[in-house]
C-alpha positions in Angstrom: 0.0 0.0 0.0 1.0 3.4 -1.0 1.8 6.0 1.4 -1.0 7.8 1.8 -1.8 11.6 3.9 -2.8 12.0 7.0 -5.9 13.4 7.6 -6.7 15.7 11.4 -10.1 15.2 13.1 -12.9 12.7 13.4 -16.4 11.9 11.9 -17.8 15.0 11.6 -15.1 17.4 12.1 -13.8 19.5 8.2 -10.3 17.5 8.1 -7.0 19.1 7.1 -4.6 16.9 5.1 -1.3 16.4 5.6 0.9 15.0 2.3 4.0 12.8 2.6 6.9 13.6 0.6 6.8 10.6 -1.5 4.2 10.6 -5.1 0.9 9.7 -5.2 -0.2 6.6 -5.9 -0.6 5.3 -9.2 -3.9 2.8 -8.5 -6.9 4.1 -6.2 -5.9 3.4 -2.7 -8.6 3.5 0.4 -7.9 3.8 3.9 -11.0 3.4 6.3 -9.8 6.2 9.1 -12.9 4.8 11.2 -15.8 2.1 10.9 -19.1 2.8 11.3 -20.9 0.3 12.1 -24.4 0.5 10.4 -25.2 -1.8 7.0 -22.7 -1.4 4.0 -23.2 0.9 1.2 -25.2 -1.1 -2.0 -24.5 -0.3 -5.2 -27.4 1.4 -6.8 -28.3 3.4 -3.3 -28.1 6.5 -3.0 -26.0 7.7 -0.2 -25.6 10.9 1.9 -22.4 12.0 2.8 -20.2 14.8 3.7 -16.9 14.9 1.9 -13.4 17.1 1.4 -11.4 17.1 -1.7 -8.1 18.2 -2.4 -5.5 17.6 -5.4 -2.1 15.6 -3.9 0.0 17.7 -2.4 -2.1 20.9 -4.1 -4.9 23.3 -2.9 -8.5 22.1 -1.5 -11.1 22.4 -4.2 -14.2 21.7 -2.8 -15.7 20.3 0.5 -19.4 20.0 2.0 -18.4 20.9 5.6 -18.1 24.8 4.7 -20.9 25.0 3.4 -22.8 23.1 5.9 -25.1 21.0 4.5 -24.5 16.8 3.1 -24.8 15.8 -0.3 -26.6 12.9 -1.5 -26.1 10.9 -5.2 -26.6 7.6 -6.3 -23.8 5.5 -5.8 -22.1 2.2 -7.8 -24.0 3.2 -10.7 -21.7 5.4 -13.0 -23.0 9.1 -11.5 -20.1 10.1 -10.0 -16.4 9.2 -10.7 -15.5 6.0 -10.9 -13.3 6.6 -7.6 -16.2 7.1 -5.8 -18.1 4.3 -7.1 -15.0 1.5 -6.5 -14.3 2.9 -2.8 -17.5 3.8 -1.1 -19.8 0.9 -2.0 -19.1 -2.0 0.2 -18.2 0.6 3.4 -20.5 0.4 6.6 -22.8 3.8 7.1 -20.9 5.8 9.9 -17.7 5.6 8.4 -15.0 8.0 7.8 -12.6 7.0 4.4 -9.7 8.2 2.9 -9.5 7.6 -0.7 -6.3 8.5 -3.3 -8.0 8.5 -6.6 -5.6 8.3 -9.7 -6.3 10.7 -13.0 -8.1 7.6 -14.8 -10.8 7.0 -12.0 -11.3 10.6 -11.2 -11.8 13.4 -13.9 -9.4 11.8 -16.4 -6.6 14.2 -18.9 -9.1 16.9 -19.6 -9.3 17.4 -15.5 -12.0 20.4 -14.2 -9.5 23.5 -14.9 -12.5 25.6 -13.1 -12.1 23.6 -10.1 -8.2 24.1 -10.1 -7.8 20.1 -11.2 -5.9 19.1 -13.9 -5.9 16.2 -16.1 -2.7 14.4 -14.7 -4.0 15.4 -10.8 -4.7 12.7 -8.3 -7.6 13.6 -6.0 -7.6 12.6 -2.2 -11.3 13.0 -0.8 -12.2 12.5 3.2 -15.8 10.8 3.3 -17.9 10.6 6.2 -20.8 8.1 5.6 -23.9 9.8 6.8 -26.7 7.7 5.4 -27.9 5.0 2.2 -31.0 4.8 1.0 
């Protein structure tokens, strides 16, 4: 497993990241920071969660905990990027995860230059797992 950052706080709490010197992973990596302990996400549910994203070793470029308020999106089904999909279905509700996800499972070359991400960028989210439905 890859080295991945550290990330400050708990369930709940907007996390800050903390990068280690070495590059980012080249496959999606997933670290479960804590278990929840309700059922496990289903593909094809939609789930509620509150999230922070920020490009390796680069600048925040968006998070739900500022503007406070969850966000909720089908998930397993090909909605969101495929990082998303391949690391949060299968985790128990209550959970906080750490996810690397590479260029080809995020946003891919083209990036989202409007969000500051670029195509070759990996993107490291902090989940909380607030609900499935």
């Amino acid at each position: 497993m890859a080295t991945l950052p550290t990330a400050s706080g708990s369930f709940g709490d907007k996390p800050v990241l903390t990068f280690p010197e070495s590059a980012a992973p080249a496959e999606l990596e997933i670290e479960v920071l804590s278990a929840g302990e309700g059922p496990l996400v289903e593909a094809g549910q939609t789930i509620d969660v509150n999230y922070f994203g920020q490009v390796w070793g680069g600048s925040m470029f968006d998070n739900s905990y500022d503007r406070g308020s969850s966000i909720q999106f089908p998930i397993g089904v090909g909605t969101v990027i495929a990082g998303w999909d391949n690391s949060l279905v299968g985790q128990p509700i209550g959970s906080r995860v750490l996810v690397s996800i590479p260029p080809h499972e995020g946003y891919g070359p083209n990036g989202v230059p409007q969000a500051g991400i670029g195509g070759d960028d990996t993107l490291v989210f902090v989940v909380d797992i607030l609900g499935a439905s």
